[in-house]
N, C-alpha and C positions, 0 to 999 in steps of 0.2 A: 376250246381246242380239243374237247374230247373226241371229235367222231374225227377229228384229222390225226389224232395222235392213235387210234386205234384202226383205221383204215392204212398209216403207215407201218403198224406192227401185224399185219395182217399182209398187205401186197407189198410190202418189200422187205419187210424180216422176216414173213413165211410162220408165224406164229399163230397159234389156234387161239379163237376166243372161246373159251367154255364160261358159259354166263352161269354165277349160281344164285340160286334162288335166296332173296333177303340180302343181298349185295346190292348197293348203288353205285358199282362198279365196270368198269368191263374189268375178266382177269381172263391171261393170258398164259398157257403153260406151258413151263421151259423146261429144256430138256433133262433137266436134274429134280422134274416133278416138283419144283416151287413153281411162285406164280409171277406174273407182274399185272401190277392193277393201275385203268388209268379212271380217273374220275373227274369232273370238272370242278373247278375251284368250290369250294363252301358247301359240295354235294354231300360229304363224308364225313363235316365239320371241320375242326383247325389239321388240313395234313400238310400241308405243300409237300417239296418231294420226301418220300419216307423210305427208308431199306428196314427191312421187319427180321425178325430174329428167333428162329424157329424155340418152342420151349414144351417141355413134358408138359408140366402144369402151368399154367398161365396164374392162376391165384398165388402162388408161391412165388412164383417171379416177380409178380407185382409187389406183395410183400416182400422182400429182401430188398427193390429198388425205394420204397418207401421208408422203408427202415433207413436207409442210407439218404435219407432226406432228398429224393429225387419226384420231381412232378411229373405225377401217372393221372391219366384220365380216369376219374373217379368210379367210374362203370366199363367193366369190359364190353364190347358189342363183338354181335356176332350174324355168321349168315350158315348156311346151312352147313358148312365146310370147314367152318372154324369159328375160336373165339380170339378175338385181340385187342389192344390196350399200347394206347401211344403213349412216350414219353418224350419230355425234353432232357437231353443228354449233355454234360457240358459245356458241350462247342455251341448249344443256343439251338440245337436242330432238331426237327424232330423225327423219332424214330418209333417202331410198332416192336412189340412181343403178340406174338402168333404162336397158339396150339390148335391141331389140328384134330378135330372131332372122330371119334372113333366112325367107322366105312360100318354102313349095319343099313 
């Protein structure tokens, strides 16, 4: 459902896809300069739907939800634009910590 789910956010949400390089994504950017990313099931690994949570340091975020006995993907990944790290959160779902790579 990827090329229908981003051909919808393109001709009827009017949304840009800015593709970045090292993403196996499409991302789409919204007017408050975050993103939305669509990818086809098992493209990206375990995401199903995810809301990601902007953060200074990503390695410290990671460490504090650890410490708190919280399951974080063991390696952060990243693509040209950022680095992020999914977790399961206690309602069973899962969710991303994203920092965004210094612009250089």
């Amino acid at each position: 459902h990827r090329v229908e789910m981003s051909e919808f956010l393109t001709s009827v949400l009017g949304l840009r896809n800015e593709p970045l390089d090292g993403a196996s994504a499409d991302f789409f950017a919204l007017p408050d300069g975050s993103y939305f990313a669509v990818a086809s099931p098992g493209e990206m690994g375990e995401t199903r739907r995810s809301i990601g949570f902007l953060v200074d340091d990503l390695d410290q975020a990671i460490a504090e939800l650890v410490a708190r006995g919280v399951q974080v993907d063991p390696e952060p990944a990243e693509n040209t634009s950022m680095r992020y790290a999914h977790f399961v959160a206690p309602d069973g779902r899962l969710y991303e910590l994203i920092e965004q790579k210094p612009e250089g």
